[in-house]
Short mmCIF file of the C-alpha atoms (twelve columns), coordinates in Angstrom:
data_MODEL
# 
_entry.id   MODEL 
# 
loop_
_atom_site.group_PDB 
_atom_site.id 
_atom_site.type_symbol 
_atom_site.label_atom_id 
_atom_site.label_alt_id 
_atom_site.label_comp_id 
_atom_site.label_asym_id 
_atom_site.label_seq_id 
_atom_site.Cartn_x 
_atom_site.Cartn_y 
_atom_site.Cartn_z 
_atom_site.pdbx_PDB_model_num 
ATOM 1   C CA . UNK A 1   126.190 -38.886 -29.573 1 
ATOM 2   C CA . UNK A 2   127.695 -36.852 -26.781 1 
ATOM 3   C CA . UNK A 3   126.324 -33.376 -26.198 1 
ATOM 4   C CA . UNK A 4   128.616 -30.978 -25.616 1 
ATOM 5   C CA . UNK A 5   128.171 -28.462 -22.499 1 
ATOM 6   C CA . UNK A 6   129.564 -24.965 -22.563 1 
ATOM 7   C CA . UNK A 7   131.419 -24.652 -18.826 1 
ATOM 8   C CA . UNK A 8   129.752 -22.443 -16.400 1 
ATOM 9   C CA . UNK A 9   131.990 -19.270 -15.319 1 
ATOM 10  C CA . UNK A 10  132.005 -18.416 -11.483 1 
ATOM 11  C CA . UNK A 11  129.458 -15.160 -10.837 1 
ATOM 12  C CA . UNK A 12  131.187 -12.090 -9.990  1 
ATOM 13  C CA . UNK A 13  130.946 -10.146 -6.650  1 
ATOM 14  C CA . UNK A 14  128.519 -7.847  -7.867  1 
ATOM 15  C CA . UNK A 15  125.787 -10.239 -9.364  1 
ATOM 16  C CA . UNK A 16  126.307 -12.071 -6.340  1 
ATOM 17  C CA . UNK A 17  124.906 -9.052  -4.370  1 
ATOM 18  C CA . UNK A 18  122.656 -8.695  -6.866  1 
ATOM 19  C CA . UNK A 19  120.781 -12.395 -6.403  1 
ATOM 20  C CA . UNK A 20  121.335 -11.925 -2.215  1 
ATOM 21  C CA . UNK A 21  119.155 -8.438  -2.459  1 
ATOM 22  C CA . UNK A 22  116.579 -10.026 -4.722  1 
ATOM 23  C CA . UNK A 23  116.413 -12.936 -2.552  1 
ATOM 24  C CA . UNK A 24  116.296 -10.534 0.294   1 
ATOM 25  C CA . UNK A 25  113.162 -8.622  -0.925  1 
ATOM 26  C CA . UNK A 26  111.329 -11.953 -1.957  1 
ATOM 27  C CA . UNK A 27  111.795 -13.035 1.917   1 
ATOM 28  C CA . UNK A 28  110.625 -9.686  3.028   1 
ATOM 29  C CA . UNK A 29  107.479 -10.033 0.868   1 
ATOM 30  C CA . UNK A 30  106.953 -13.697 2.067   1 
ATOM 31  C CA . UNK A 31  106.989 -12.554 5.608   1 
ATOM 32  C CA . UNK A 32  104.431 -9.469  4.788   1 
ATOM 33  C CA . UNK A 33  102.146 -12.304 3.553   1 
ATOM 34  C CA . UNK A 34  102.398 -14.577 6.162   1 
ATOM 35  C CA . UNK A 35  101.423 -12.472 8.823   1 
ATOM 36  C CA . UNK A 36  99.566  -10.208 7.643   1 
ATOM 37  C CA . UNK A 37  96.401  -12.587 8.817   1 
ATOM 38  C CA . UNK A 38  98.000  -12.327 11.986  1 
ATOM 39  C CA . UNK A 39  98.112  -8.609  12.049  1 
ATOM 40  C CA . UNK A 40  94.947  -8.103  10.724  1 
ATOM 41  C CA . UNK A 41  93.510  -9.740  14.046  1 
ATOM 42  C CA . UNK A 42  95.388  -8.080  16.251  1 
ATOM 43  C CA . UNK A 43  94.693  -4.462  15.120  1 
ATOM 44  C CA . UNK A 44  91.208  -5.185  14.780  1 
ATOM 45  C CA . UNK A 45  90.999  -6.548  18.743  1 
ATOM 46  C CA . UNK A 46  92.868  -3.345  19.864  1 
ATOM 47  C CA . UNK A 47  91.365  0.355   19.777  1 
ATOM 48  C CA . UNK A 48  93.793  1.432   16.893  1 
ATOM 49  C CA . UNK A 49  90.620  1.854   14.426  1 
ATOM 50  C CA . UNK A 50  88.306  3.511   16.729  1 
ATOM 51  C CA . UNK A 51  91.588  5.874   17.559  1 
ATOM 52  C CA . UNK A 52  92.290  6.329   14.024  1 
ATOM 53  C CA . UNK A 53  88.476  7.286   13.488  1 
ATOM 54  C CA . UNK A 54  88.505  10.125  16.070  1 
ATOM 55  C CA . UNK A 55  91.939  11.706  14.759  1 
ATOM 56  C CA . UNK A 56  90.413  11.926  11.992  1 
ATOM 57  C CA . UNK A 57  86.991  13.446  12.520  1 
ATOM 58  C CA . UNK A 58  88.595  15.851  14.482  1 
ATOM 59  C CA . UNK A 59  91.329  16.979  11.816  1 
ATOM 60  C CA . UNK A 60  88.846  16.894  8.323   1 
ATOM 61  C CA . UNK A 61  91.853  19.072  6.748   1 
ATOM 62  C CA . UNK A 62  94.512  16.117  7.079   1 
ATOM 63  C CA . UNK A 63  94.975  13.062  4.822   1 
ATOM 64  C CA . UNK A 64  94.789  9.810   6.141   1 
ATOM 65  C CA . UNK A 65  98.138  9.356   4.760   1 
ATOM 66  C CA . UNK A 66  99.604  12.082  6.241   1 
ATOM 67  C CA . UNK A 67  98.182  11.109  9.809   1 
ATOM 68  C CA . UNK A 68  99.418  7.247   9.768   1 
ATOM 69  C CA . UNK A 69  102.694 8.829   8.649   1 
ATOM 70  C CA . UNK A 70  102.417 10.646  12.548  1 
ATOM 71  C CA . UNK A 71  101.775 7.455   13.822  1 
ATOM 72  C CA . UNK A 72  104.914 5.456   12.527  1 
ATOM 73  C CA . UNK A 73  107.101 8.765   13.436  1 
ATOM 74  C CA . UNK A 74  105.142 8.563   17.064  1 
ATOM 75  C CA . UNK A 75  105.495 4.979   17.448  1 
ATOM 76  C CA . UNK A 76  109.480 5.230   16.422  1 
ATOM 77  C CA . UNK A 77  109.745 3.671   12.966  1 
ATOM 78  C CA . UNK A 78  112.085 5.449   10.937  1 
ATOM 79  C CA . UNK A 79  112.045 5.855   7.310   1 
ATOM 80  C CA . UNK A 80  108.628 5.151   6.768   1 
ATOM 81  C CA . UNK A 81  106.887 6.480   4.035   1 
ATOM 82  C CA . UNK A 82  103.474 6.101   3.447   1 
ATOM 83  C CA . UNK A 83  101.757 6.542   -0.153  1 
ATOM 84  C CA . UNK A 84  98.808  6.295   -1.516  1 
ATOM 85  C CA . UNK A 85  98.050  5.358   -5.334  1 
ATOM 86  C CA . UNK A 86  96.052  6.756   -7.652  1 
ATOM 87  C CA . UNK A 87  93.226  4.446   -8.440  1 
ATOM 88  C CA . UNK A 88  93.812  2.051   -11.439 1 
ATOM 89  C CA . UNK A 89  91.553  3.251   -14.805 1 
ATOM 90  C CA . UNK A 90  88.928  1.506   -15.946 1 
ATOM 91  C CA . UNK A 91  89.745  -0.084  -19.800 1 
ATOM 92  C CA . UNK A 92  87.400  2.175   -21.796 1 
ATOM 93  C CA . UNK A 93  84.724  0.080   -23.254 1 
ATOM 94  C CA . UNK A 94  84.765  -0.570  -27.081 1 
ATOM 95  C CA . UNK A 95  82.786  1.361   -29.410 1 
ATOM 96  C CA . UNK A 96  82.629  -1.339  -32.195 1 
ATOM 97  C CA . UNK A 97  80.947  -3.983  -29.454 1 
ATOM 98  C CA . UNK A 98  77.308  -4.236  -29.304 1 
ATOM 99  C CA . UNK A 99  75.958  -3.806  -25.342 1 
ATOM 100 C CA . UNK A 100 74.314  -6.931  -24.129 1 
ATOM 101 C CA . UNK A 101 70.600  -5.818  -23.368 1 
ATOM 102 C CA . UNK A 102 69.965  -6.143  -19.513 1 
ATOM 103 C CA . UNK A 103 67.320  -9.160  -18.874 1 
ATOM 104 C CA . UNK A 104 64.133  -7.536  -17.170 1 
ATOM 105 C CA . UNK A 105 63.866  -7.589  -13.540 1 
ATOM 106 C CA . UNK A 106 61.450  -10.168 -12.350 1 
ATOM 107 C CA . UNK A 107 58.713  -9.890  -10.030 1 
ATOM 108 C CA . UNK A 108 58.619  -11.410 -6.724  1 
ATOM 109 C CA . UNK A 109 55.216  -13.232 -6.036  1 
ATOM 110 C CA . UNK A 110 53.232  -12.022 -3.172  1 
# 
C-alpha cells in the first residue's frame, strides 16, 4: 500500500525572514546564556558593584534602573533600555483546603 505524500511548496520571501529572525533571537539568547557565567566573574572581580553601591547611597531619590540606564548611555551602548518587572503574584491559597498543622519545634538537648 503506497502512501501518498502531499508535495511541499517552496516558502515565500517573507516567512523566510520570518524563520532567519526567529533563528536570530534564539542565537542571541544562546549566547546571553553562555556567558553569562563568564560575566558574572568578571563584574564581580572589578569595582563595578562597590561603584554602583556609592552612586547609589549618594542619590536615595534615583532608581536603580534609572542609574544603570546612565551607565549604558556613559559607557556608549545605544538603545538600551532597562526595565524592571513587577514582581510575579503569589496564587492565592484555597479556601476549601484544610492547612496542614505545623509539627512542634523540637528541643535541642543541652
Amino acid at each position: 500500500m503506497a502512501t501518498t505524500r502531499k508535495p511541499s511548496k517552496p516558502k515565500t520571501s517573507a516567512e523566510l525572514k520570518q524563520q532567519l529572525d526567529a533563528a536570530r533571537r534564539r542565537v542571541a539568547a544562546l549566547e546571553q546564556r553562555a556567558y553569562a557565567e563568564e560575566l558574572t566573574e568578571l563584574i564581580r572581580s572589578t569595582n563595578i558593584v562597590a561603584d554602583f553601591a556609592k552612586i547609589q547611597s549618594r542619590l536615595t531619590d534615583v532608581k536603580p534602573t534609572a542609574i544603570l540606564a546612565a551607565v549604558a548611555s556613559a559607557v556608549g551602548l545605544k538603545r538600551v533600555e532597562v526595565t524592571q518587572t513587577p514582581p510575579l503574584p503569589r496564587k492565592p491559597a484555597d479556601p476549601n483546603k484544610p492547612k496542614k498543622p505545623r509539627a512542634p519545634a523540637k528541643k535541642k538537648a543541652k
